[in-house]
C-alpha positions in Angstrom: 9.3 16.3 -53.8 8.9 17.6 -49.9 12.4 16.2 -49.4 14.0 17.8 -52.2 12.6 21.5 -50.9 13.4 20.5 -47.4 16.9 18.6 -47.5 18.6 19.1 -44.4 15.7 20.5 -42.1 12.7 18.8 -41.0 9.1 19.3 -42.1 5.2 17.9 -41.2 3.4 18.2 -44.1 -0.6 18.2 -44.4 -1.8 17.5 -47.5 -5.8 16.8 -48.6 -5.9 13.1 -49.6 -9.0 11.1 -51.7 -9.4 8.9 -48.4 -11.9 8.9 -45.5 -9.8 11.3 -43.3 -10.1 14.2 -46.3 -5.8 14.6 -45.4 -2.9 12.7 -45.2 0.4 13.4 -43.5 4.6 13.3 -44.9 7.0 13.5 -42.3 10.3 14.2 -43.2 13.5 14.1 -40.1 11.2 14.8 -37.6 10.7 13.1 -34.4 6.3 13.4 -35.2 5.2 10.1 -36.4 1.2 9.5 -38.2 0.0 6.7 -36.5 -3.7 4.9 -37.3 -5.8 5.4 -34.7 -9.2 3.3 -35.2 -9.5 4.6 -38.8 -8.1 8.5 -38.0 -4.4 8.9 -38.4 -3.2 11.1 -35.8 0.2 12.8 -35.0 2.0 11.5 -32.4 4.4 13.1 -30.2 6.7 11.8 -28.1 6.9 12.1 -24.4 9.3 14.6 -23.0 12.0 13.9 -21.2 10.7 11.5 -18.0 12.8 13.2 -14.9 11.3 16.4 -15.2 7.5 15.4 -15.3 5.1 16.9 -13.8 7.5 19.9 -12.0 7.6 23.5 -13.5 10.2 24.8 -15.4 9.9 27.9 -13.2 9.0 28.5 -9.5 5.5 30.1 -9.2 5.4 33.7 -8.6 3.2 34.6 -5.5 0.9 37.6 -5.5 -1.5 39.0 -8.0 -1.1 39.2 -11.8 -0.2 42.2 -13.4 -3.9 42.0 -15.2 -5.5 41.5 -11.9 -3.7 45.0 -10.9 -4.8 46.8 -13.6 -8.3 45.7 -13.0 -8.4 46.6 -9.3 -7.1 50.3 -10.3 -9.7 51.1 -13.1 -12.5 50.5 -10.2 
């Protein structure tokens, strides 16, 4: 039915389920897999891409946040 509604985009579906868990999950082109872990499905996703790990996508800005500004002022 999910893949009728859904047809060429990609959906995670949560949906209650008579099982110990209360839920179950429907995954439909979507790179999220359920996997059984010790009893308890969990969603797993996969890793990002492995050259970038652990760097930020931006260079940190140095100084104070704006909020920290604002703060200091109202004193």
């Amino acid at each position: 039915m999910s893949t009728v509604i859904v047809s060429t985009g990609r959906a995670n579906m949560v949906h209650s389920a008579d099982n110990e868990q209360g839920l179950s999950f429907q995954v439909h082109d979507h790179n999220w897999k359920p996997v059984d872990f010790e009893g308890i499905t969990l969603m797993l996703r996969p890793a990002a891409d492995t050259e970038n790990v652990g760097e930020p996508s931006e260079p940190r800005r140095q100084g104070w946040s704006n909020a920290s500004k604002r703060r200091c002022y109202r004193r």
